[in-house]
C-alpha positions, 0 to 999 in steps of 0.5 A: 616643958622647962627641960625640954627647952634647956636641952633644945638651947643647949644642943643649939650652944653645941652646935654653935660651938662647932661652927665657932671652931669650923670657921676659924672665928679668931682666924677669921677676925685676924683675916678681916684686919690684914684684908683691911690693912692690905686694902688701905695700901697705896697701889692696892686698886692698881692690879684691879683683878687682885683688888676684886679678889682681895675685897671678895674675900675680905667680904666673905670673912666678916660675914661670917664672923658679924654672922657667928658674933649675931648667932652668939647675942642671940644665944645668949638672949634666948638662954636669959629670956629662959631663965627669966620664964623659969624663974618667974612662970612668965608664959610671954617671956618662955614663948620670946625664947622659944622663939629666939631659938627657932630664929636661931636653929635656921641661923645655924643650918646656914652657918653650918652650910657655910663651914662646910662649903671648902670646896674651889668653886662652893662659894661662886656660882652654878650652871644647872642643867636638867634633862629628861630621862626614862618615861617619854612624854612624862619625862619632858613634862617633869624636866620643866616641874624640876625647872620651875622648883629651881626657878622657885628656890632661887627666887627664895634665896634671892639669887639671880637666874639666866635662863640659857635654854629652855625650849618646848617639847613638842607636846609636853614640857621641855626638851632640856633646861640649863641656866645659870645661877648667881649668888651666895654659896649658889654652887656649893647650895646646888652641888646637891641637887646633882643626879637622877630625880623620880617621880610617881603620879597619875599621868596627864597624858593617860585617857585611863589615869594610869600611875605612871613613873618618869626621870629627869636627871640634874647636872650642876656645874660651876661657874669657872672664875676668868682666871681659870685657864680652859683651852679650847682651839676654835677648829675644835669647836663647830658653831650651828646657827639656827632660829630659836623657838618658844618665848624670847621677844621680837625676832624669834623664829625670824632670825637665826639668833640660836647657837648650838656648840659641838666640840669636836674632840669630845662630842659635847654639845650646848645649846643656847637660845634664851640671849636676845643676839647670837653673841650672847647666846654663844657667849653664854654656850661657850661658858657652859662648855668651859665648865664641861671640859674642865670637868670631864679634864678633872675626872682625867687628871684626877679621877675625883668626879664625886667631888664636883657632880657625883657618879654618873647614872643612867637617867632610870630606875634604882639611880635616884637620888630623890623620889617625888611621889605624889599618888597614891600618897603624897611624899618627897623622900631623899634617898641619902639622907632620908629627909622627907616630907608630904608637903609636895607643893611646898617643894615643887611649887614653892622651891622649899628645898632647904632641908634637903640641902642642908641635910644632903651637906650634913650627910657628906661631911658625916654629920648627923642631925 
């Protein structure tokens, strides 16, 4: 038991270590004190913009280190609080430390999340959109669980969503959802989630119960900051109005509240319905198209579309990125990392995806466990 404990914190000090030296602590502390300095200026608040930018930035720096400075107190307490149950057979103060090091193994899958997150956009925020794919009926009613499990996720890491479009399928399920997500590391989070979902289930729209497999594909795309230059003639884009339909409030159905977005030069087209007046609607619209083309001129310019969304597959079979299988047995696998677990309602209902994400980052940057 006692050296089972001292290996379990001594691979916590390990990893912390490596955080330590991912973020740069000393550089970062050195960072906080010129942001302090810079924003005690006179004339700092004169270029608000900058200004914005500038404490944005001095925020996220000590965050991390007041977070590394707190992983490393609790550290220590957990390796004395050790110590001390060695010592002295103290059965209360052997559970206080395992119990520090479990707070403290969660502290760093954020930390380390946080190291990782290199990327323009990981630390802003993320348009997600889920669409159905192979399995008909089946699909559209998957399309609208994935929506709920991101609904869920967001909800437990206290992000905010706005749900752009999300309108009902005819029978079952959605046709489509997107939404946008907004809090801390959203993009760089659920840049993971990017691709072809699998699920196996007895089907609910089987008279005979028949097993039935079905896709849905998840395209996650960042929020592009104002001063981010996105051209877009307005010849070149065609508004449709057009009557929103599920729930909005008074005045849907009865008013053409409803935008849908085609961009000529490119065919893409969004949609959205969820906003209260057209303008917001077409204001939400025309984001997601500035985050669709910025992309699609990226993947032109500099053929790297792995790095904000993954390769593009068919939304079918052997393009997976995640299987949910819930009959014959229940499992929730990642096929690129091979995290799995059987507790399917704990992801699907409660939006537990934690360890698939933090597991998918580590994989990336060719981590291990």
């Amino acid at each position: 038991m006692a050296d089972s404990e001292t290996v379990d914190i001594d691979a916590l000090a390990a990893r912390l270590e490596q955080v330590v030296s991912y973020l740069h602590v000393d550089e970062r502390r050195e960072e906080v004190a010129r942001l302090e300095d810079e924003s005690a200026r006179p004339g700092f608040w004169g270029d608000a913009e900058a200004a914005r930018e500038t404490m944005e930035r001095l925020t996220r720096a000590k965050e991390d280190v007041a977070s590394v400075e707190a992983a490393l107190a609790k550290l220590d307490d957990a390796r004395t609080a050790f110590e001390l149950a060695t010592e002295t057979g103290d059965e209360d103060m052997l559970l206080e430390s395992q119990t520090l090091a479990q707070e403290l193994s969660a502290e760093l899958t954020e930390l380390e999340l946080n190291s990782w997150f290199t990327g323009e956009f990981d630390h802003g925020d993320a348009i997600v959109t889920v669409t159905p794919g192979q399995g008909g009926l089946e699909a559209q009613d998957w399309c609208e669980m994935l929506f709920k499990m991101y609904l869920a996720y967001a909800a437990r890491r206290g992000w905010k969503v706005d749900v752009g479009d999300a309108p009902a399928a005819e029978v079952i399920g959605i046709d489509r959802a997107t939404f946008t997500v907004s809090g801390k590391n959203a993009y760089g989070m659920l840049r993971s989630e990017q691709g072809v979902h699998r699920l196996v289930r007895i089907s609910p729209t089987d008279a005979k119960k028949r097993r039935q497999t079905t896709f849905a594909g998840v395209e996650v795309l960042p929020v592009l900051p104002d001063n981010v230059d996105v051209e877009i003639a307005p010849d070149d884009v065609r508004v449709d109005v057009y009557h929103a339909s599920g729930h909005g409030g008074q005045g849907v159905n009865t008013t053409d509240s409803a935008v849908r977005l085609t961009h000529l030069p490119t065919g893409i087209v969004v949609t959205c319905q969820n906003e209260r007046s057209q303008l917001q609607n077409k204001a939400f619209a025309m984001n997601v198209l500035r985050s669709k083309l910025f992309e699609l001129e990226r993947e032109k310019r500099e053929a790297e579309l792995d790095e904000l969304r993954g390769p593009k597959h068919d939304i079918s079979w052997g393009n997976q990125i995640r299987n949910y299988v819930l009959y014959p047995f229940q499992l929730v696998k990642d096929t690129r990392t091979g995290v799995e677990t059987g507790n399917t309602d704990a992801v699907l209902r409660e939006g537990d995806l934690d360890q698939f994400v933090a597991a998918y980052h580590r994989w990336n940057v060719g981590g291990s466990e």
